[in-house]
mmCIF file of the protein (N, C-alpha, C, O) and its ligand, coordinates in Angstrom:
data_MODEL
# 
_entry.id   MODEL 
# 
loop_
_entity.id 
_entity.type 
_entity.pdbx_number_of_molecules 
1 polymer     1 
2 non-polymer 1 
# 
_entity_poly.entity_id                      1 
_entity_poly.type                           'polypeptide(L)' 
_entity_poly.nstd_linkage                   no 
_entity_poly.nstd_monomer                   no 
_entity_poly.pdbx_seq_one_letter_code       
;(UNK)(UNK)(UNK)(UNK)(UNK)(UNK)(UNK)(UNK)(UNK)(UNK)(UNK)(UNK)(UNK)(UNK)(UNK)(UNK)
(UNK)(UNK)(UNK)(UNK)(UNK)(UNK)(UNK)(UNK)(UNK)(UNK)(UNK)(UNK)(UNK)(UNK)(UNK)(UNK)
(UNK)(UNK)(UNK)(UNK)(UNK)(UNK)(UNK)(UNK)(UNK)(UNK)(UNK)(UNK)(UNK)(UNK)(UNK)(UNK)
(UNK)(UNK)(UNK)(UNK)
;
_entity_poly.pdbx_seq_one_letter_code_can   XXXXXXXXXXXXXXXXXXXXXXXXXXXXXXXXXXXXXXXXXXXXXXXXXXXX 
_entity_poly.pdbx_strand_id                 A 
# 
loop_
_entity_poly_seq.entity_id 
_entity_poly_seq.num 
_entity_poly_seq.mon_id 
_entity_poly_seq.hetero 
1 1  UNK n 
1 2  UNK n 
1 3  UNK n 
1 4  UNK n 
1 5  UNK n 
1 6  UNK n 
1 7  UNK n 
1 8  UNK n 
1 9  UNK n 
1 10 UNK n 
1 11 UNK n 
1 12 UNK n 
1 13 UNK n 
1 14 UNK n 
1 15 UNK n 
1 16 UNK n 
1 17 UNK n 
1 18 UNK n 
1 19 UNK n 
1 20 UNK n 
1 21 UNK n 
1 22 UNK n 
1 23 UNK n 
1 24 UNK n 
1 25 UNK n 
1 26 UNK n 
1 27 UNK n 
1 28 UNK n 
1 29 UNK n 
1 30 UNK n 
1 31 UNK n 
1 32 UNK n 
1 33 UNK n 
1 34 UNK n 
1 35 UNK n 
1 36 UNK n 
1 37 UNK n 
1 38 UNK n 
1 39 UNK n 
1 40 UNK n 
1 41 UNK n 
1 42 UNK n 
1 43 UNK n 
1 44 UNK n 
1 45 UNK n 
1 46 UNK n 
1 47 UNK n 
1 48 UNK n 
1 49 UNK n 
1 50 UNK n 
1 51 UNK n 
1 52 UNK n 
# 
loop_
_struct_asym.id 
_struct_asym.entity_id 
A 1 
B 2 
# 
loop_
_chem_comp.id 
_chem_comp.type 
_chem_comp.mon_nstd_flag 
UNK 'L-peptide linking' . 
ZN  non-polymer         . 
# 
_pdbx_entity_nonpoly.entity_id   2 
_pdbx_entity_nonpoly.name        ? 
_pdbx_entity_nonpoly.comp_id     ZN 
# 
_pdbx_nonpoly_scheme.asym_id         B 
_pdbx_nonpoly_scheme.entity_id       2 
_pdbx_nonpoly_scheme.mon_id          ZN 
_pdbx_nonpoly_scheme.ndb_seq_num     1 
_pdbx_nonpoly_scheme.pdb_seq_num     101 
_pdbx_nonpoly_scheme.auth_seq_num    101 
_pdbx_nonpoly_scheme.pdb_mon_id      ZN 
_pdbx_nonpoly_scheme.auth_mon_id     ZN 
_pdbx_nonpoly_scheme.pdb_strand_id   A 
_pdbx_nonpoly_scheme.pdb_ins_code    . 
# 
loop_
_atom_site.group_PDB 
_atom_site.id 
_atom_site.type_symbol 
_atom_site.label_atom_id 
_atom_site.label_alt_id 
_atom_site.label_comp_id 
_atom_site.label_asym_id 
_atom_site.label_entity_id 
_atom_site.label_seq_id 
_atom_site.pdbx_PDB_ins_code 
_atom_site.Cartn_x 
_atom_site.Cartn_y 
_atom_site.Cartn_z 
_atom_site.occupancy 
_atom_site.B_iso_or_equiv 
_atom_site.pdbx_formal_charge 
_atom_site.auth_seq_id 
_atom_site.auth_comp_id 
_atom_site.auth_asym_id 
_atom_site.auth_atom_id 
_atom_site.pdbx_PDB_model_num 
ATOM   1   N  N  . UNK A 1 1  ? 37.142 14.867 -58.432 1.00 0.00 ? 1   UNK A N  1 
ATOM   2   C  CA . UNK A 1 1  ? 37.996 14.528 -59.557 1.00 0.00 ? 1   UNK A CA 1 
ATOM   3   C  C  . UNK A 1 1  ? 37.252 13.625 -60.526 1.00 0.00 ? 1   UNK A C  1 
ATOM   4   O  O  . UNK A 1 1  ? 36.191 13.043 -60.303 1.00 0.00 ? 1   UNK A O  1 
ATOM   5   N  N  . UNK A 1 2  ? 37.929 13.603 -61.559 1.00 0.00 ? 2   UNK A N  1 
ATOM   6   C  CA . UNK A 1 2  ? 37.139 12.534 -62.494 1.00 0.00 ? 2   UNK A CA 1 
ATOM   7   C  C  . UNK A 1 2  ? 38.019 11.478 -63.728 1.00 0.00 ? 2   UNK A C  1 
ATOM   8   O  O  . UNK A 1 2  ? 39.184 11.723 -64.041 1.00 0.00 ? 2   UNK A O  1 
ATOM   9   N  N  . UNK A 1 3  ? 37.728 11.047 -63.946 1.00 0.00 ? 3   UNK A N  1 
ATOM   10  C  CA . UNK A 1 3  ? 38.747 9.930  -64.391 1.00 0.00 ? 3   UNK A CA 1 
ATOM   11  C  C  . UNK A 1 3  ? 38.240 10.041 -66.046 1.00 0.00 ? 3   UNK A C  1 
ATOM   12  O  O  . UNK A 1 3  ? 37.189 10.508 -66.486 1.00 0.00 ? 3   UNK A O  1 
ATOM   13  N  N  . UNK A 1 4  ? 39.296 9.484  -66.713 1.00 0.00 ? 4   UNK A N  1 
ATOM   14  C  CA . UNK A 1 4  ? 39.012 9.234  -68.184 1.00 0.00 ? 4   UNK A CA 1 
ATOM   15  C  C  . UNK A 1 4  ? 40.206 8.535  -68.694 1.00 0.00 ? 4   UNK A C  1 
ATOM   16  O  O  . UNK A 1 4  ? 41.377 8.618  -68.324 1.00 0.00 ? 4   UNK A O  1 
ATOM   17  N  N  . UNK A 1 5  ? 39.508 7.634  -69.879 1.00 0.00 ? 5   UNK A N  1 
ATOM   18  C  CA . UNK A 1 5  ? 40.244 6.731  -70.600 1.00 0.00 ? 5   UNK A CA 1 
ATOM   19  C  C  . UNK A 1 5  ? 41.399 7.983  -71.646 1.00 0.00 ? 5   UNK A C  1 
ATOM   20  O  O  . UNK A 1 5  ? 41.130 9.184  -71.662 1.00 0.00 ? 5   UNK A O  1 
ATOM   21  N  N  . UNK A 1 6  ? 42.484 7.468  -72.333 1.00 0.00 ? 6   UNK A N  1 
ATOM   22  C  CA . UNK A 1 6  ? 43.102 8.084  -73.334 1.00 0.00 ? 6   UNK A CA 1 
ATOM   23  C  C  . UNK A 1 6  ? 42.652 9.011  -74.601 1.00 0.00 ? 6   UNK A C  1 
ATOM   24  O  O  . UNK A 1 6  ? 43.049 10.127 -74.936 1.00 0.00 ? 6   UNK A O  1 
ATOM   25  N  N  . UNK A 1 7  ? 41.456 7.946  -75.319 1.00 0.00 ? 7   UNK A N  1 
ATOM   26  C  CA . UNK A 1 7  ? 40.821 9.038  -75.710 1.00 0.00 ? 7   UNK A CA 1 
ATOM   27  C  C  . UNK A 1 7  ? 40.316 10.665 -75.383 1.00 0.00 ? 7   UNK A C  1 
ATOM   28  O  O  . UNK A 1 7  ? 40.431 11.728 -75.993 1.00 0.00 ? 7   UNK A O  1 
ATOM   29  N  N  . UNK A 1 8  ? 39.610 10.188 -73.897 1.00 0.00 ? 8   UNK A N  1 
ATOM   30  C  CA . UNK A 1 8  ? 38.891 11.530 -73.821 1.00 0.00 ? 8   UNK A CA 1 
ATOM   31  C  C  . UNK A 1 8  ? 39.775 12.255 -72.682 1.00 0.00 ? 8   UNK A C  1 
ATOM   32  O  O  . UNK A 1 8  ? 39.181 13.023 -71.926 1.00 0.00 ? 8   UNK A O  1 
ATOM   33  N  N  . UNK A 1 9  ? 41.356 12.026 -72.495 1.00 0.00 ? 9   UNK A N  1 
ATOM   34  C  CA . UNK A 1 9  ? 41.617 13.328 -71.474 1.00 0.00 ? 9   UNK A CA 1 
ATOM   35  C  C  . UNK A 1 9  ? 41.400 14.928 -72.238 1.00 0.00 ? 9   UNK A C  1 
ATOM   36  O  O  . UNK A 1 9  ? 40.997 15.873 -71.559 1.00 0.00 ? 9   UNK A O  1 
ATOM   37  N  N  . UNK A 1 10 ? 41.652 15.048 -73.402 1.00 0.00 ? 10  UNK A N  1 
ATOM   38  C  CA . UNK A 1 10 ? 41.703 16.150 -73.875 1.00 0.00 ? 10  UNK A CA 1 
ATOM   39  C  C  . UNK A 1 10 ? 40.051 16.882 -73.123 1.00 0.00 ? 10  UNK A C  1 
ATOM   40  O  O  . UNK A 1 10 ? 40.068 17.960 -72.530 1.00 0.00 ? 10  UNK A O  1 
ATOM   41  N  N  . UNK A 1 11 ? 38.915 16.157 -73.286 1.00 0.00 ? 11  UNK A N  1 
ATOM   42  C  CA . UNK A 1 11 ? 37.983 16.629 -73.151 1.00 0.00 ? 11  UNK A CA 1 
ATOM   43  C  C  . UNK A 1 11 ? 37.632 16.860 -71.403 1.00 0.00 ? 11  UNK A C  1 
ATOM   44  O  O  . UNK A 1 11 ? 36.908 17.658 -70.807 1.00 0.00 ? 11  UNK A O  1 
ATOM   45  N  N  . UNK A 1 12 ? 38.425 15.873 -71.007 1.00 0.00 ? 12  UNK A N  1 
ATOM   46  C  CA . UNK A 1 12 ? 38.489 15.990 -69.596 1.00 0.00 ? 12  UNK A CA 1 
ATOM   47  C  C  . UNK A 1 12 ? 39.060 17.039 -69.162 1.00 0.00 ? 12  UNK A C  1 
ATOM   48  O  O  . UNK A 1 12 ? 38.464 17.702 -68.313 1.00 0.00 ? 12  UNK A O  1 
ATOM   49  N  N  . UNK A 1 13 ? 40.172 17.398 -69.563 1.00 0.00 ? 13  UNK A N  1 
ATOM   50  C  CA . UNK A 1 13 ? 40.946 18.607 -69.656 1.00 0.00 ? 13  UNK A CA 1 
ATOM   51  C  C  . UNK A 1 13 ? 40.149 19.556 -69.995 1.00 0.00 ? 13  UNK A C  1 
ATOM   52  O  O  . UNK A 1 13 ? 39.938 20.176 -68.953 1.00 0.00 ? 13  UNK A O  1 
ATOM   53  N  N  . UNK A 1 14 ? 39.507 20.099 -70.950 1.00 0.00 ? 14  UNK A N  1 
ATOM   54  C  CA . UNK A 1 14 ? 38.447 20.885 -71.123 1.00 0.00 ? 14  UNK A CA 1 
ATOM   55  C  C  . UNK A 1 14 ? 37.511 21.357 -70.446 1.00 0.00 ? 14  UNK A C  1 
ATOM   56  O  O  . UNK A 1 14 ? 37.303 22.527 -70.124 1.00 0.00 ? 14  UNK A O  1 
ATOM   57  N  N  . UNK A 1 15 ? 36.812 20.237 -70.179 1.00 0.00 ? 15  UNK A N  1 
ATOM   58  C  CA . UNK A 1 15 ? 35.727 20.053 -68.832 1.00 0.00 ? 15  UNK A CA 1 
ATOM   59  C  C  . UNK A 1 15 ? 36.055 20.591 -67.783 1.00 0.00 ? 15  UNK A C  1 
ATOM   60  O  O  . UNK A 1 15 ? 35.083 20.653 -67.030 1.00 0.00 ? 15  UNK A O  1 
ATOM   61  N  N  . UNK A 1 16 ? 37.158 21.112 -67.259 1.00 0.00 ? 16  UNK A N  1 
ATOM   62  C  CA . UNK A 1 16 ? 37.577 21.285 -65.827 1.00 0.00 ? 16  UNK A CA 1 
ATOM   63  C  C  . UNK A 1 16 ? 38.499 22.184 -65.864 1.00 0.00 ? 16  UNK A C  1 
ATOM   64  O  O  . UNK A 1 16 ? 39.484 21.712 -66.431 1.00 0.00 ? 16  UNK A O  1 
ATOM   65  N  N  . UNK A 1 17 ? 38.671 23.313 -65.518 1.00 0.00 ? 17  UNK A N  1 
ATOM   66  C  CA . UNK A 1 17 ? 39.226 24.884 -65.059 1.00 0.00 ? 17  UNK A CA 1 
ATOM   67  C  C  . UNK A 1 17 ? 40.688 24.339 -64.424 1.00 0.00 ? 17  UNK A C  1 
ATOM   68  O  O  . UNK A 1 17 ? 40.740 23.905 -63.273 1.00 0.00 ? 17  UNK A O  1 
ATOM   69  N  N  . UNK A 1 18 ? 41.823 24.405 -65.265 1.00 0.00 ? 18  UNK A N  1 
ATOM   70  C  CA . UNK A 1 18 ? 43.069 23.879 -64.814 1.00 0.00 ? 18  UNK A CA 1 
ATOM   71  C  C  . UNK A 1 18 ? 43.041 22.988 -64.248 1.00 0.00 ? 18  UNK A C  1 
ATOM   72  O  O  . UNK A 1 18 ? 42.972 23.262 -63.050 1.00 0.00 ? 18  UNK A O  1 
ATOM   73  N  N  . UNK A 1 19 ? 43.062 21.640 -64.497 1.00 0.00 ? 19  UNK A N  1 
ATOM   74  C  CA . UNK A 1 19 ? 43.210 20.629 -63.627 1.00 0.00 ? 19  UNK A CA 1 
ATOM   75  C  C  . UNK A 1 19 ? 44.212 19.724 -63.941 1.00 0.00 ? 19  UNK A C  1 
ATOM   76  O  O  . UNK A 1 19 ? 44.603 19.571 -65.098 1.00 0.00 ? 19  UNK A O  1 
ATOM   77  N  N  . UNK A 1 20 ? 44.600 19.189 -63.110 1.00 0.00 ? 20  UNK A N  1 
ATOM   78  C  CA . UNK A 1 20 ? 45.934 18.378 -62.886 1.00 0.00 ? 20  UNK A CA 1 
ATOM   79  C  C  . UNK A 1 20 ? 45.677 17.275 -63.322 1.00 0.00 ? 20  UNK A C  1 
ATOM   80  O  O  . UNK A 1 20 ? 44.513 16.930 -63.123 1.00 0.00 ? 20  UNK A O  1 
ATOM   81  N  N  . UNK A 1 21 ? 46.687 16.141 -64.164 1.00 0.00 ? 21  UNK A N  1 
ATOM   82  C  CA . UNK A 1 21 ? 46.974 15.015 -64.521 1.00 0.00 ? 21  UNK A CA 1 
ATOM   83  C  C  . UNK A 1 21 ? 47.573 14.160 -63.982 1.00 0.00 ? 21  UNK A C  1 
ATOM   84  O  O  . UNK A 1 21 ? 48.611 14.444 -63.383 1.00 0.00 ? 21  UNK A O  1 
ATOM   85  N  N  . UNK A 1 22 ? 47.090 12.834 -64.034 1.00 0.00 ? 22  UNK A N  1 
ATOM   86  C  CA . UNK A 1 22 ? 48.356 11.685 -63.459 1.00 0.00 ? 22  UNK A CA 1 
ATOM   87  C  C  . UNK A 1 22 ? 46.987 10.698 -63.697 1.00 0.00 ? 22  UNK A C  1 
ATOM   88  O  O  . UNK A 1 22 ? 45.756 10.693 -63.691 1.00 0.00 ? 22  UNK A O  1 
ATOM   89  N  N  . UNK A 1 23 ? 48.220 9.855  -63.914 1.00 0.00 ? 23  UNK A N  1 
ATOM   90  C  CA . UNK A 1 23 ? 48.189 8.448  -63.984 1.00 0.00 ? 23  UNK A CA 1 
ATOM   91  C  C  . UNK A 1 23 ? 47.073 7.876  -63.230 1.00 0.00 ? 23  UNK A C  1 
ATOM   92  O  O  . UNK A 1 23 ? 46.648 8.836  -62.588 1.00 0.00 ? 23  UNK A O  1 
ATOM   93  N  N  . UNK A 1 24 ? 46.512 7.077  -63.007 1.00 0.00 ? 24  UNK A N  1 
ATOM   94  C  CA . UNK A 1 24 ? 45.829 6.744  -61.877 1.00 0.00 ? 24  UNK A CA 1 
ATOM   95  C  C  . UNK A 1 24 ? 45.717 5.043  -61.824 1.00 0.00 ? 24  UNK A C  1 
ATOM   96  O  O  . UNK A 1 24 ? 45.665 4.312  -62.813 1.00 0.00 ? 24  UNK A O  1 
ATOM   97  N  N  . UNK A 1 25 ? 45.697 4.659  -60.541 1.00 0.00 ? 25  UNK A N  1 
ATOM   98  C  CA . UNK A 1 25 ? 46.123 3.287  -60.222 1.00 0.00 ? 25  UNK A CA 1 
ATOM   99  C  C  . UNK A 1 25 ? 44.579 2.980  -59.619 1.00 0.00 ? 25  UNK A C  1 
ATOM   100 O  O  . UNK A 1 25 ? 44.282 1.939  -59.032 1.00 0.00 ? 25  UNK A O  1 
ATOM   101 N  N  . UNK A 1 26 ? 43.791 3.935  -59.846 1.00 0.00 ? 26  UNK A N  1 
ATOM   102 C  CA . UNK A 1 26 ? 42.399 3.575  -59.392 1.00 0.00 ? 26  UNK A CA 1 
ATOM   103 C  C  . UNK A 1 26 ? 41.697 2.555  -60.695 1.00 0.00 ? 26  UNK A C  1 
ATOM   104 O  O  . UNK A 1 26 ? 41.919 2.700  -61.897 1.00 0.00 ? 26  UNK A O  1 
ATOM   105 N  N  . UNK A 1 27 ? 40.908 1.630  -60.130 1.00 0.00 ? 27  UNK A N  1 
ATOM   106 C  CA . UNK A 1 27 ? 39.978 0.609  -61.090 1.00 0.00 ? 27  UNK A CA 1 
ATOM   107 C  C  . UNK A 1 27 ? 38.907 1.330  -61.605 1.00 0.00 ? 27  UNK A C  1 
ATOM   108 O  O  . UNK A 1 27 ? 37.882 1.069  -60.976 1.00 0.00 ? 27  UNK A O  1 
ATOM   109 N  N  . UNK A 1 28 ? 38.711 2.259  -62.640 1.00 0.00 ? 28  UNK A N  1 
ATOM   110 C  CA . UNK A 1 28 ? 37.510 2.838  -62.596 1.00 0.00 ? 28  UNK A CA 1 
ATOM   111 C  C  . UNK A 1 28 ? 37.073 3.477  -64.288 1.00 0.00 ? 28  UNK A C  1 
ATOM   112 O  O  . UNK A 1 28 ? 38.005 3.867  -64.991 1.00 0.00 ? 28  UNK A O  1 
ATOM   113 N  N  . UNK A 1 29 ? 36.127 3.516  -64.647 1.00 0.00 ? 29  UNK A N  1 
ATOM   114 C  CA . UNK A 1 29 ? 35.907 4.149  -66.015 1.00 0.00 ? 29  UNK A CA 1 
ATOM   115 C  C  . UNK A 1 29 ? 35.780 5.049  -66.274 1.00 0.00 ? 29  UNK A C  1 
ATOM   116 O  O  . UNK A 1 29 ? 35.593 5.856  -65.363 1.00 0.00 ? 29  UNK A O  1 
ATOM   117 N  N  . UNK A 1 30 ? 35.793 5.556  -67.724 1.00 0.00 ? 30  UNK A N  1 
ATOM   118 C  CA . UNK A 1 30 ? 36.132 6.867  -68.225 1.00 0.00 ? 30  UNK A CA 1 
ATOM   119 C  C  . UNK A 1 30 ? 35.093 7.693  -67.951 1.00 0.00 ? 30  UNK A C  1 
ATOM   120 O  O  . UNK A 1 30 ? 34.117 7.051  -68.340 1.00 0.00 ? 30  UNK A O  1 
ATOM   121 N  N  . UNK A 1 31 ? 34.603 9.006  -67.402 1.00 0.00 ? 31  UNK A N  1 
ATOM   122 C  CA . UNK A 1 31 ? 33.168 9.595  -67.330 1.00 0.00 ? 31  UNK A CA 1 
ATOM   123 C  C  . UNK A 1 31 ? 32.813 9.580  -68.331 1.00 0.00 ? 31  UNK A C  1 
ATOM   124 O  O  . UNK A 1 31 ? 31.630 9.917  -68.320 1.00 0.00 ? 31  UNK A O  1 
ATOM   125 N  N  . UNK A 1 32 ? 33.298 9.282  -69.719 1.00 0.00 ? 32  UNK A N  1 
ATOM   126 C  CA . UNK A 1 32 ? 32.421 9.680  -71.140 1.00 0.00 ? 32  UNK A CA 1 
ATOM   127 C  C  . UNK A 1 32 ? 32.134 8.609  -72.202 1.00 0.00 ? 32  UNK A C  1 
ATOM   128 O  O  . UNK A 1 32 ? 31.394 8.664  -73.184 1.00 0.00 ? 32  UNK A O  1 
ATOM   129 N  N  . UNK A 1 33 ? 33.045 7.457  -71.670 1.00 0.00 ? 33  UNK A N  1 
ATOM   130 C  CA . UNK A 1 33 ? 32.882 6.055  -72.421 1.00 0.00 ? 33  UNK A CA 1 
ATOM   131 C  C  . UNK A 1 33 ? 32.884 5.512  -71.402 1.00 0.00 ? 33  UNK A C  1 
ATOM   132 O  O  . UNK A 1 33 ? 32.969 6.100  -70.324 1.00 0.00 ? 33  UNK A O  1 
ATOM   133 N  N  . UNK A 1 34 ? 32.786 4.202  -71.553 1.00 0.00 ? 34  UNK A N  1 
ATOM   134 C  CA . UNK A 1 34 ? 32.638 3.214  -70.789 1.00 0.00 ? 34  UNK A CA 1 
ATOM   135 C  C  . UNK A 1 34 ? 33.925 2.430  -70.496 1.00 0.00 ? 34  UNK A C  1 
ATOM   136 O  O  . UNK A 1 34 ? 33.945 1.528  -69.659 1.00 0.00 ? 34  UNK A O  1 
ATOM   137 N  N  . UNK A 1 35 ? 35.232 2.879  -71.367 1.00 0.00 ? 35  UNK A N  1 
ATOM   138 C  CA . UNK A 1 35 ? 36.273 2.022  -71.618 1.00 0.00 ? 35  UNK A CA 1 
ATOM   139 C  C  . UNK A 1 35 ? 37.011 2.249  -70.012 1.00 0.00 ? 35  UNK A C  1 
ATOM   140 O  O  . UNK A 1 35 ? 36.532 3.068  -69.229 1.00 0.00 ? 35  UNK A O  1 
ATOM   141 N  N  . UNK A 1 36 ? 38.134 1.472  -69.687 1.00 0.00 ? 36  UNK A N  1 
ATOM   142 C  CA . UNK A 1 36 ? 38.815 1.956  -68.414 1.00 0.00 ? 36  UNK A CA 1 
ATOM   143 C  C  . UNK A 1 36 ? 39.444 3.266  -68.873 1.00 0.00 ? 36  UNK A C  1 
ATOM   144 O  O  . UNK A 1 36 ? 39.736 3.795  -69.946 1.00 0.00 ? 36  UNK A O  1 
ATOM   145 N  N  . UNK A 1 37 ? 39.545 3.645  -67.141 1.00 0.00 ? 37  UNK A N  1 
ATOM   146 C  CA . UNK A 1 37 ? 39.931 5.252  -67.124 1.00 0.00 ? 37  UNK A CA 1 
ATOM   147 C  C  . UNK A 1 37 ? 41.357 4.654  -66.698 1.00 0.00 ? 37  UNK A C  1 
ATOM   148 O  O  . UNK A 1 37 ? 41.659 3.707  -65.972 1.00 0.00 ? 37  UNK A O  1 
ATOM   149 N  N  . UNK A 1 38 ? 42.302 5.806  -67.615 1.00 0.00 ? 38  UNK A N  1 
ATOM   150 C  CA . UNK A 1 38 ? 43.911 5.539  -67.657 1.00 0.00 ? 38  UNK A CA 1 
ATOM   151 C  C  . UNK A 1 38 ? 44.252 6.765  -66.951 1.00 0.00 ? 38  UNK A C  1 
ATOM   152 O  O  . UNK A 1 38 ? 45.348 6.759  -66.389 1.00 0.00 ? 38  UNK A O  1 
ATOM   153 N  N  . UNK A 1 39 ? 43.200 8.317  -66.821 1.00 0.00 ? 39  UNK A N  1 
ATOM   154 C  CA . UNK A 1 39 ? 44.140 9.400  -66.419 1.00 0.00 ? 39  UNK A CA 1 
ATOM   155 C  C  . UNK A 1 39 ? 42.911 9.646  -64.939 1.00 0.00 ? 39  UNK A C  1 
ATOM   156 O  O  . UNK A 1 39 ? 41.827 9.074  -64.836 1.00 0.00 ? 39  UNK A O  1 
ATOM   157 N  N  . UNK A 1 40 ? 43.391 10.454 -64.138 1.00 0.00 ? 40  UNK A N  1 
ATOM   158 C  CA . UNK A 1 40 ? 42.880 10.863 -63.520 1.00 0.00 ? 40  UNK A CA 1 
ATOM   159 C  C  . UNK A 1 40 ? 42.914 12.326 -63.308 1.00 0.00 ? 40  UNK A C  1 
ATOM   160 O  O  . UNK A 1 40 ? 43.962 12.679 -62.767 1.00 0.00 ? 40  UNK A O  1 
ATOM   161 N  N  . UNK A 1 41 ? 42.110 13.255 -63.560 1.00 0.00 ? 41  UNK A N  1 
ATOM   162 C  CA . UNK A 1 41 ? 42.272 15.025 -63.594 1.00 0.00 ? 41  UNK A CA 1 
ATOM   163 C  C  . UNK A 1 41 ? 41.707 15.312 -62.007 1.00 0.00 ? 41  UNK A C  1 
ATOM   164 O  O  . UNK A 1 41 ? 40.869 14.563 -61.505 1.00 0.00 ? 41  UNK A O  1 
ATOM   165 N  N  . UNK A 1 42 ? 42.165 16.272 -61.412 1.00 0.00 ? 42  UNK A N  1 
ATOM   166 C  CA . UNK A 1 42 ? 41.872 16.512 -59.825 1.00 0.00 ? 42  UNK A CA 1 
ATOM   167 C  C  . UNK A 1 42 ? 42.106 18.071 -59.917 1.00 0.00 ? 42  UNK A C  1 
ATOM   168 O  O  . UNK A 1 42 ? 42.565 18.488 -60.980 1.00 0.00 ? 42  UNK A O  1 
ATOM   169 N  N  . UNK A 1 43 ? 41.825 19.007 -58.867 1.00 0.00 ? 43  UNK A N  1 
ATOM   170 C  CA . UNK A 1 43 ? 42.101 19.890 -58.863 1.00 0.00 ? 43  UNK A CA 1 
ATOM   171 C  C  . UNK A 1 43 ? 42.781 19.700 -57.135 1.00 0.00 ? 43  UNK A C  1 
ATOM   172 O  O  . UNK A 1 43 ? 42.377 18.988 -56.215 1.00 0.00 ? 43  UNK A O  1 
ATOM   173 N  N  . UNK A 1 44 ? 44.032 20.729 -57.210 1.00 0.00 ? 44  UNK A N  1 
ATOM   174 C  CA . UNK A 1 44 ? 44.497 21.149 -55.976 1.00 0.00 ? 44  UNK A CA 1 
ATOM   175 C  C  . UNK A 1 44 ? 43.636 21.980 -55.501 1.00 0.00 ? 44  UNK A C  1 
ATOM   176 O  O  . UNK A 1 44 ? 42.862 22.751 -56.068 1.00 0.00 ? 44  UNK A O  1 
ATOM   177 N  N  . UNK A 1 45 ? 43.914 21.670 -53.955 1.00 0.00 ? 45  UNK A N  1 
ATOM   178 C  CA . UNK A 1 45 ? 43.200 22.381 -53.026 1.00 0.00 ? 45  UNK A CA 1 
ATOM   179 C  C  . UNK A 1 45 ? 43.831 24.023 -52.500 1.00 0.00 ? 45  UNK A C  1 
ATOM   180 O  O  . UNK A 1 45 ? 45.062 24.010 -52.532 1.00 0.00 ? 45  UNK A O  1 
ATOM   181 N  N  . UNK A 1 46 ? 43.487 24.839 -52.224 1.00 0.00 ? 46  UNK A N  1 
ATOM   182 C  CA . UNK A 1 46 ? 44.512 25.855 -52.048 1.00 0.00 ? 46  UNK A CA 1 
ATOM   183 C  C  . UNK A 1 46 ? 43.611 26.250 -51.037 1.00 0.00 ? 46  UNK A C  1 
ATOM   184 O  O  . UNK A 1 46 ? 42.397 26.271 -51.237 1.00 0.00 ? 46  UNK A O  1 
ATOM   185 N  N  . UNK A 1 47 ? 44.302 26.670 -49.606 1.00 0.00 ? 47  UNK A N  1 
ATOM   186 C  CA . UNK A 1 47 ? 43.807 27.847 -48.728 1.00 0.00 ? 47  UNK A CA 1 
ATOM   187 C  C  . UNK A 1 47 ? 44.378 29.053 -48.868 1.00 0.00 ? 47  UNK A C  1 
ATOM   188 O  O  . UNK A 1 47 ? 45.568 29.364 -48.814 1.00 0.00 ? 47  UNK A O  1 
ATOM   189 N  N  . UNK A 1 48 ? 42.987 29.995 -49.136 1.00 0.00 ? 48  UNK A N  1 
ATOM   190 C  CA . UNK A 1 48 ? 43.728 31.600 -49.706 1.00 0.00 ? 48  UNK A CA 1 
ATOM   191 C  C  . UNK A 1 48 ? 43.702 32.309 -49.191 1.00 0.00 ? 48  UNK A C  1 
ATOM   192 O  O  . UNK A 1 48 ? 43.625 33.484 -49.548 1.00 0.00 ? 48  UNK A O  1 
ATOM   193 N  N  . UNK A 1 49 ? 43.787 31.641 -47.537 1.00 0.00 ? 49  UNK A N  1 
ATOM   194 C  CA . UNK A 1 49 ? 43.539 33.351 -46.276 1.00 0.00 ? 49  UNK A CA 1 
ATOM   195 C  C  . UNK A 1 49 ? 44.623 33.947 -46.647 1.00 0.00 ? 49  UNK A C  1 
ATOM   196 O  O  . UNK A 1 49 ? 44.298 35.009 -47.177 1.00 0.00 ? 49  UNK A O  1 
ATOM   197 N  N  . UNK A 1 50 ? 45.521 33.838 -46.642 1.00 0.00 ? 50  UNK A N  1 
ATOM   198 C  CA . UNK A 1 50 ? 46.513 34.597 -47.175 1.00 0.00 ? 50  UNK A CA 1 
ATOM   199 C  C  . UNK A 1 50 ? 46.383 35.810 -48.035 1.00 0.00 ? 50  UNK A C  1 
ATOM   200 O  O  . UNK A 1 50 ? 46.927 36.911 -48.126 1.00 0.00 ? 50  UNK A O  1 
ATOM   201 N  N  . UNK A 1 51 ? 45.376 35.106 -48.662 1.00 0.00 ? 51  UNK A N  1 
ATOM   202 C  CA . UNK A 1 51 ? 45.603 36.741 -50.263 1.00 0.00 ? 51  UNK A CA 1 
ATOM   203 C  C  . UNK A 1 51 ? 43.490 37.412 -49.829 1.00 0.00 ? 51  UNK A C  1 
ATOM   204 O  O  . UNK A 1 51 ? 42.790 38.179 -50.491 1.00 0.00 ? 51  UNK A O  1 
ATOM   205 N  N  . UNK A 1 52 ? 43.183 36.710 -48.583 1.00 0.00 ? 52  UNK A N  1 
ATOM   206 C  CA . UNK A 1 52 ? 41.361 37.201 -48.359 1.00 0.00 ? 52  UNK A CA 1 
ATOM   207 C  C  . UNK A 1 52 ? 41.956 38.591 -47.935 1.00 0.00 ? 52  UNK A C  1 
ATOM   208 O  O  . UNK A 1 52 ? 41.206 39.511 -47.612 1.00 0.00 ? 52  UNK A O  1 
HETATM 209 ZN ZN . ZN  B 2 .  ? 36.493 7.662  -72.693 1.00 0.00 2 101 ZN  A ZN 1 
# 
């Protein structure tokens, strides 16, 4: 996952093939500035034996 300040979720969002948003209560900075990271983008995990 990767974290980013307000400015750059859009690009974070971009950066990453559907990925999920929230808040994040983690202490940590934006991957693209240096400012604190406010969002955190993650991707769910999915097991797809189901559809192998
Ligand atoms: Zn930033």
């Amino acid at each position: 996952m990767i974290w980013v300040c307000q400015t750059h979720v859009k690009k974070g969002v971009e950066s990453l093939r559907v990925p999920h948003v929230r808040e994040t209560t983690f202490q940590t900075t934006c991957l693209f500035c240096k400012q604190k990271a406010v969002y955190e983008l993650y991707y769910i995990t999915y097991t797809n034996k189901s559809l192998a």
